[in-house]
N, C-alpha and C positions, 0 to 999 in steps of 0.2 A: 621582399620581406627580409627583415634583417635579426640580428640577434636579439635584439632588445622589443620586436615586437612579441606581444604574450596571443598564442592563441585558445580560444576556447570553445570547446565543443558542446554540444549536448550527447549524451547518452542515457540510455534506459536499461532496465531491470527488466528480462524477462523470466518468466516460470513457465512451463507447456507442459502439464501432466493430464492424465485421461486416470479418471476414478469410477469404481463397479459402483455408484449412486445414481440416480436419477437427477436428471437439473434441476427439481424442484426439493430436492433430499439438500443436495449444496447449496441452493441454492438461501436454504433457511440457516443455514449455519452461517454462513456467507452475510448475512442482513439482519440477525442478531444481536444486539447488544450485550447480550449475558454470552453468547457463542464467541465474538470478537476481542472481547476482554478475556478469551480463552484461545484465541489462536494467535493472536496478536501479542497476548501478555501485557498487554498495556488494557486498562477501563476506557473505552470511551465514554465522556460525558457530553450530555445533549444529543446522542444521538437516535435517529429517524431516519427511516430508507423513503426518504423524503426531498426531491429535490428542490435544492435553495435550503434544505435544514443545513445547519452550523452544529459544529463538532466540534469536541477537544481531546488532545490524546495528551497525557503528561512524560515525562521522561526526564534523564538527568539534565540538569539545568548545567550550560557550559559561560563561562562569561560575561559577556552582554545578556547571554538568551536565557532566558528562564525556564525554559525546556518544556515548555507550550509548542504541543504541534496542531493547528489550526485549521482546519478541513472543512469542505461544502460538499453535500450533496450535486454533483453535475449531471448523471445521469442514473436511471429506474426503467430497464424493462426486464419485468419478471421472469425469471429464469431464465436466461437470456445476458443482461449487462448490468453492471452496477460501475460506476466514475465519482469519484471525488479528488479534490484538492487535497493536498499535501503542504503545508507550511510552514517554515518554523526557521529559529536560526536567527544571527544579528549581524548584518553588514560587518561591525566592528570585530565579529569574530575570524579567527586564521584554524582552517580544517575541521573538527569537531564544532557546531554550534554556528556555522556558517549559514549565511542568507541559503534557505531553502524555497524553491519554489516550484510544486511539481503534480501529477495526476497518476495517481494510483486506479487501472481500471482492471475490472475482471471479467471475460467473457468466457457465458457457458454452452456448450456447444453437445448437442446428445452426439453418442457416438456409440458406436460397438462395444457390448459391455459397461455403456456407464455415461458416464460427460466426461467431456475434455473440458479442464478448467486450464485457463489464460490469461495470466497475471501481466499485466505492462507497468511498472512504474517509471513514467518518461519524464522527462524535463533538468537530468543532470548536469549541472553546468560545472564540463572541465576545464584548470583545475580545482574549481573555488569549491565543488562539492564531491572532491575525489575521495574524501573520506566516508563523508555519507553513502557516496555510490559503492564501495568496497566492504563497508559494514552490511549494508541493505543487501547486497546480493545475496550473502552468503545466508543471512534473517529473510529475508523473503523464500529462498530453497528450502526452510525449514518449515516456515509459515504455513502454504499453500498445501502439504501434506498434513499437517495439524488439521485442515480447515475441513477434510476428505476423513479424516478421523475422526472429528467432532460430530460431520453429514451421518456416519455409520452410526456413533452412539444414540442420536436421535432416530435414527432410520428402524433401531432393531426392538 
C-alpha cells in the first residue's frame, strides 16, 4: 500500500442501555409515528411499522442533497426487532450531505428491571461519511434515552 492509496472502512453507531419499561411499553414508543417525530425530532412521513413500507425523514438540505433521508422498513418482530434503511446524501457532496447508505436497527431484549434497548446504526463508510458518523453518535446517545422517556410518558 502506498501513500496515495485511500482506505475506507465501515463503521457503526452503537447505543446499549437497559430501561425500567417493558418491551412492549418501548416497544410502542419505538414504532410510533407521533412518538418518532418526538424522539428523533425529525416527522417521519409515510410511515408504517410495516415491512417494505417507504419513509421520509427531512432535514437540512446540504448541496447537491436536498436533505431527504429515505428509509424502508426491513425488518418487524414485535417487541423484539425493528430494521430500516437509512439514505440520504449526493455523491457530489464533500462531508455534510455525503452519499449515505445505512441500517438503523433496534433490538429489545427483557432484562432485569426493564429491557435492554440496542441501537446499531451500521454501514458508515470512512472517510466519505466521517461527518455523518461523528454527528450521529453523539444524536443517537441522546435519542435512544428520549425513546425510554417517551416509553414512560405513555406507560404512566
Amino acid at each position: 500500500m502506498n501513500d496515495a492509496t485511500v482506505q475506507t472502512r465501515a463503521r457503526e453507531i452503537v447505543v446499549d442501555e437497559v430501561f425500567p419499561h417493558a418491551p412492549e411499553t418501548i416497544w410502542k414508543a419505538l414504532t410510533s409515528a407521533e412518538a418518532m417525530a418526538r424522539w428523533l425530532r425529525m416527522a417521519p412521513r409515510g410511515f408504517a411499522p410495516v415491512v417494505g413500507n417507504q419513509f421520509t425523514y427531512q432535514t437540512t438540505p446540504a448541496g447537491a442533497w436536498d436533505g431527504t433521508i429515505h428509509c424502508e422498513v426491513l425488518e418487524v418482530i414485535p417487541n423484539q426487532r425493528f430494521a430500516y434503511s437509512w439514505r440520504g446524501g449526493d455523491d457530489g457532496n464533500v462531508g455534510y450531505g455525503s452519499r449515505l447508505e445505512t441500517v438503523v436497527t433496534f433490538t429489545l431484549e427483557k432484562s432485569d428491571g426493564g429491557t435492554r434497548v440496542r441501537l446499531v446504526h451500521a454501514g458508515f463508510i470512512l472517510p466519505r461519511n466521517e461527518g455523518a458518523y461523528r454527528n450521529m453518535s453523539g444524536g443517537w446517545a441522546k435519542v435512544v434515552p428520549a425513546i425510554a422517556e417517551i416509553a414512560g410518558e405513555q406507560a404512566g
